[in-house]
C-alpha positions in Angstrom: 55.1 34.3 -39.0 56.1 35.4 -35.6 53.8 33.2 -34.0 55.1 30.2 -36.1 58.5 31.1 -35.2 58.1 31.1 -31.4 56.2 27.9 -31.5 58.9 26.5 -33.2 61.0 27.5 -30.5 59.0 26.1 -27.8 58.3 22.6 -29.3 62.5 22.3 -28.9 63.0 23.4 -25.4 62.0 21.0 -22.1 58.3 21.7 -20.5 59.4 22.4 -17.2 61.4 25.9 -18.8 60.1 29.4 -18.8 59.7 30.2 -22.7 60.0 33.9 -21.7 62.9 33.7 -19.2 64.6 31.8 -21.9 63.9 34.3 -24.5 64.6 37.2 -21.9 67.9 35.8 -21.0 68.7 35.3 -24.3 68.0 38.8 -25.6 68.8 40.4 -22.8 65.6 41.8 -22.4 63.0 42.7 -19.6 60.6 39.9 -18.3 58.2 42.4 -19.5 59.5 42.7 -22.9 60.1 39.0 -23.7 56.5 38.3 -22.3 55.4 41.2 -25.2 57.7 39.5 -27.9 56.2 35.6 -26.8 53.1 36.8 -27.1 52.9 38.7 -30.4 52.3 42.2 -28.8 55.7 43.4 -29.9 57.1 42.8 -33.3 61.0 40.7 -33.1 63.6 42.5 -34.5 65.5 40.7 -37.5 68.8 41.6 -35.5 66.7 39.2 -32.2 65.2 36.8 -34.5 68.9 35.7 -36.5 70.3 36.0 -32.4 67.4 33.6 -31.1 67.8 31.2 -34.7 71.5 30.7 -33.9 70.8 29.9 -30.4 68.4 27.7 -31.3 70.6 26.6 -34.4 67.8 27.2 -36.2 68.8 28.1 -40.4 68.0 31.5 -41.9 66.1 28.6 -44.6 63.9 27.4 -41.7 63.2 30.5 -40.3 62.3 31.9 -43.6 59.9 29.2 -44.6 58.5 28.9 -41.1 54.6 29.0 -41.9 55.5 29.2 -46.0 54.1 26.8 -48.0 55.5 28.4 -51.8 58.7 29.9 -50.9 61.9 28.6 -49.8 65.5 29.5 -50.0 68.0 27.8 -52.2 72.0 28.2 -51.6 74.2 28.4 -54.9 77.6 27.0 -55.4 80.5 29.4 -56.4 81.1 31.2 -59.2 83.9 28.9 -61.4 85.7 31.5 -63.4 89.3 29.6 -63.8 91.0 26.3 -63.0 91.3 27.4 -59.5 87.9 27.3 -59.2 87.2 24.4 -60.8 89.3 22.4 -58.7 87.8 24.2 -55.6 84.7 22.7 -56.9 85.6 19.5 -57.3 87.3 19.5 -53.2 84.4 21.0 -52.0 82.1 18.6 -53.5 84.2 15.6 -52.1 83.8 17.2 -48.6 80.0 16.8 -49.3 80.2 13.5 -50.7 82.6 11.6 -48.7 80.6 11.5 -45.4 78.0 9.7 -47.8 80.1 6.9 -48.6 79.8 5.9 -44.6 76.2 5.9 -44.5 74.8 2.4 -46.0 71.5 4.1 -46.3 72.8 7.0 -48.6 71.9 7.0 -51.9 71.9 9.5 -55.2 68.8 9.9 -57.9 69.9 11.9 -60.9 68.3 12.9 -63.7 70.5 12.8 -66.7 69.5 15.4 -69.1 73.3 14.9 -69.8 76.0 12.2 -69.1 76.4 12.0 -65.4 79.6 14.4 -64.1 81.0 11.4 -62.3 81.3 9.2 -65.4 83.5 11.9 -67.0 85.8 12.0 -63.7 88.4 9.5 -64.8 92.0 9.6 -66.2 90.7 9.4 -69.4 90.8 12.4 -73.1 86.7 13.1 -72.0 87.8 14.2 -68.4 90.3 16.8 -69.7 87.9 17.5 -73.1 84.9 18.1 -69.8 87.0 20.7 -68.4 88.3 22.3 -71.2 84.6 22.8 -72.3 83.4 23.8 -68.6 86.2 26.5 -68.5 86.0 27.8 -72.0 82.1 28.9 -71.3 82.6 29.8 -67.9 86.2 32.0 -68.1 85.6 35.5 -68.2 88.9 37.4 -68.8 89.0 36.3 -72.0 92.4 33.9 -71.6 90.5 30.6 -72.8 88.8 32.4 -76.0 91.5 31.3 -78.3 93.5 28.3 -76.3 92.9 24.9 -78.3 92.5 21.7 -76.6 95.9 20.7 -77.2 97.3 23.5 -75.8 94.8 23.0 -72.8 96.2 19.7 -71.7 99.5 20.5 -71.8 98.8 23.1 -68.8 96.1 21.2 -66.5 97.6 20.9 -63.0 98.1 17.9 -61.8 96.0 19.1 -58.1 93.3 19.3 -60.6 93.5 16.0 -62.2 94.0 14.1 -58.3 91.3 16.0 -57.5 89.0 15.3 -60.3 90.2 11.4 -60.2 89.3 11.3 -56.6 85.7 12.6 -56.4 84.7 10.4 -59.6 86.1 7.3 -57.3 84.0 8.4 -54.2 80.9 8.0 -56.7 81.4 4.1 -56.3 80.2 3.9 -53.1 76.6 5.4 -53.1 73.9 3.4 -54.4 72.6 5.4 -57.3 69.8 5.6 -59.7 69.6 7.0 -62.8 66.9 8.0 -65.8 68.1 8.2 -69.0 66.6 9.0 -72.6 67.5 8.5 -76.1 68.9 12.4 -75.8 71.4 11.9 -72.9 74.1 12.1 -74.9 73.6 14.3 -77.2 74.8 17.1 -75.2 78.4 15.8 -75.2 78.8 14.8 -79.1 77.2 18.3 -80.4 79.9 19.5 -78.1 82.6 17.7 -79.7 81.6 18.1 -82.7 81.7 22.1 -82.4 85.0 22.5 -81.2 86.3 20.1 -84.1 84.9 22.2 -86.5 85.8 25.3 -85.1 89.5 24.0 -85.6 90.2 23.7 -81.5 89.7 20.3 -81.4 92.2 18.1 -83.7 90.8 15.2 -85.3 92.8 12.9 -83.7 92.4 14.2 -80.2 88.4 14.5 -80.9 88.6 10.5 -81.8 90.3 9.9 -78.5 87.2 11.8 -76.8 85.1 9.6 -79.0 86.1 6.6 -78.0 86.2 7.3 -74.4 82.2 8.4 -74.4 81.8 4.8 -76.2 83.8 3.2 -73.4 80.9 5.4 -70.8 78.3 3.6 -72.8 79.6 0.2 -72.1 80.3 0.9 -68.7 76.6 2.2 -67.9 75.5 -0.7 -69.8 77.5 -3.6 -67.7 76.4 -1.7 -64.8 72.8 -1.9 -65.6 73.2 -5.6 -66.3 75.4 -6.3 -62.8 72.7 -4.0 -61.4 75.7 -3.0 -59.4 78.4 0.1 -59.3 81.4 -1.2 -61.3 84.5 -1.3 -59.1 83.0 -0.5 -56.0 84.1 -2.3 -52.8 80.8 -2.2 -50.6 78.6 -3.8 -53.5 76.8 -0.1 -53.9 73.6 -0.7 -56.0 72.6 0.8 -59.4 69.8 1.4 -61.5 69.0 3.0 -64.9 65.2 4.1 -65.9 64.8 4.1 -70.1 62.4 7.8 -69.4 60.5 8.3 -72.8 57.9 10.4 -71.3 59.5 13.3 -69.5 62.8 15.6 -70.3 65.7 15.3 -68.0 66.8 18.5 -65.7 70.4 17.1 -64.4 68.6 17.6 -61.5 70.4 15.9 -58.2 68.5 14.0 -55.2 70.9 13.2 -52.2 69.2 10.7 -49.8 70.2 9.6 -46.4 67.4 8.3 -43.5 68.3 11.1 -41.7 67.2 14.2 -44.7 66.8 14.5 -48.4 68.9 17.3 -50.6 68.4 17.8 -53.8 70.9 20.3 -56.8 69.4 21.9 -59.4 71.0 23.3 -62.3 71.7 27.3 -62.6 74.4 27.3 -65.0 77.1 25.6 -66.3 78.3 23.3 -63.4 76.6 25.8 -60.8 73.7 24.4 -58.7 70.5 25.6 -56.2 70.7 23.5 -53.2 67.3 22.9 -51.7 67.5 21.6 -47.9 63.6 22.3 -47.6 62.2 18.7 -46.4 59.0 19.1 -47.8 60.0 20.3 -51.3 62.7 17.4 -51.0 59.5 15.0 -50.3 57.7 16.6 -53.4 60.4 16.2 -55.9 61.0 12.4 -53.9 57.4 11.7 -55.1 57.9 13.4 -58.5 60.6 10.5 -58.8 58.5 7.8 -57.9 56.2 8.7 -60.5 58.4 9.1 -63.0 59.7 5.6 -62.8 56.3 3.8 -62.8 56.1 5.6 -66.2 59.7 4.9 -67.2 61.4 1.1 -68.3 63.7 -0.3 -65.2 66.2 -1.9 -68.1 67.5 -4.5 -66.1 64.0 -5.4 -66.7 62.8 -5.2 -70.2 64.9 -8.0 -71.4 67.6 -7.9 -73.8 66.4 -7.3 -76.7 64.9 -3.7 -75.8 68.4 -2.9 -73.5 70.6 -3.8 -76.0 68.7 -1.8 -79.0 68.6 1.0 -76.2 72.7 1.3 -75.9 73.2 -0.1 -79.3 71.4 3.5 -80.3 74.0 5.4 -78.8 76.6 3.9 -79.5 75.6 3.9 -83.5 75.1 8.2 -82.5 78.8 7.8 -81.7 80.0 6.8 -84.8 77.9 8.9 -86.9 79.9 11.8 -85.1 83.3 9.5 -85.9 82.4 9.2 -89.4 81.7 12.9 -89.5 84.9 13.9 -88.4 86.6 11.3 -90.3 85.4 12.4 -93.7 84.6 16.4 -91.8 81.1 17.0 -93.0 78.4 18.4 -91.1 77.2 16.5 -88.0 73.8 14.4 -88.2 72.3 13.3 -85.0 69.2 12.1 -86.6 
């Protein structure tokens, strides 16, 4: 790996420099000694390699993988333990995603396993019932165990909603593309089916949360028609893939023509970030692949989109129609 490493290092210097002065200067080492280091017969230390991978502003990922072809190194988002830390979340993802909205070339692939985190980002009952649901499993001092969702909304901080509110607007101006299945979401009504029968989730609240997640359906679906993100200002493009064939992941591609990114899921709202560009170009592919094998909706003609959102929203009021008459849930 050494070997790698110092090649690395001397592709990104000019010609005319001394590899081993550099490195010798560097270090503060003999000519001797560098000359040992450059050429393998002495061993780098990790205190000189992390010294020569800053100078070079080269990442402990890339020095890592140097010469790897199976191993890479992920970096994981925070620990969300309370609402502090789920509006540090949300602020820290808008400083990712703003820069985004610049680039006309930037554009988002996600695999909905469930409904899409920026569709549930509005000033809307589903927004507040999201986080109430995201900090009931994540909380760990036990203060959410027996708080209802009533009580829940009367304390949200308003910081949290702006900041919430403001990083599901920033979404309109990325072009995105999204698979979907028949399953999407499911996720969301087992969840509000639960905490209505559990009793912290009033019926009439839990119809308000209903009724938003049917007004998400309609959006997706005018989008997928318009082939176009609703309310955004630079025309940003979308696109929704009917995926039969494969499960979703909730797995998140972030593409500019500079590098790729992609987030993968860990737990609940805590994600693996992979910079490693030829994993990136794997999973790219993987995507590729998966939509020759999946329906592009704006393409399959009417008949089959409209059956394809008239399912889910006929799932929705199954759950309605459980909770109106409270029997046990049926999804299919």
């Amino acid at each position: 790996m050494q070997i790698q490493f110092i090649d690395y290092i001397r592709s990104h210097i000019p010609k005319e420099r001394s590899l081993i002065e550099e490195i010798s200067g560097i270090l503060n080492l003999s000519y001797d000694a560098a000359y040992r280091r450059v050429n393998n017969k002495t061993g780098l230390s990790l205190e000189e390699a992390i010294i020569l991978a800053k100078h070079y502003k080269i990442s402990l990922n890339k020095l890592y993988e140097v010469g790897e072809q199976n191993t890479l190194l992920t970096e994981k988002s925070p620990r969300i333990l309370d609402i502090a830390g789920l509006e540090n979340y949300f602020k820290k993802s808008l400083e990712n995603l703003a820069p985004l909205t610049k680039m006309k070339s930037a554009s988002i692939i996600y695999s909905a396993k469930d409904i899409p985190l920026f569709y549930t980002l509005t000033d809307s009952y589903i927004t507040r019932y999201k986080m109430y649901v995201w900090l009931k499993f994540l909380n760990e001092d036990g203060t959410m165990a027996k708080t209802t969702f009533t009580d829940f909304i009367k304390k949200i901080p308003k910081s949290l909603l702006d900041s919430a509110f403001t990083l599901g607007e920033t979404y309109n101006y990325i072009d995105i593309t999204e698979f979907w299945n028949d399953n999407t979401i499911h996720g969301t009504l087992q969840q509000i089916f639960y905490y209505f029968e559990t009793g912290l989730l009033d019926k009439k609240n839990a119809l308000f949360i209903c009724e938003d997640l049917k007004n998400i359906v309609s959006h997706v679906e005018q989008q997928t028609i318009e082939q176009t993100i609703i309310k955004s200002k630079n025309n940003a493009t979308y696109r929704l893939y009917k995926s039969d064939l494969l499960t979703m992941s909730n797995t998140i591609m972030v593409k500019t023509q500079y590098k790729k990114v992609f987030f993968t899921p860990f737990t609940v709202l805590t994600y693996l970030k992979v910079q490693h560009q030829p994993t990136c170009n794997e999973l790219e592919f993987f995507f590729k692949k998966q939509m020759k094998n999946s329906k592009l909706l704006v393409n399959a003609g009417e008949k089959d989109r409209a059956q394809f959102f008239n399912k889910m929203q006929q799932k929705i009021d199954i759950v309605i129609e459980r909770i109106n008459i409270n029997q046990d849930l049926i999804l299919f």
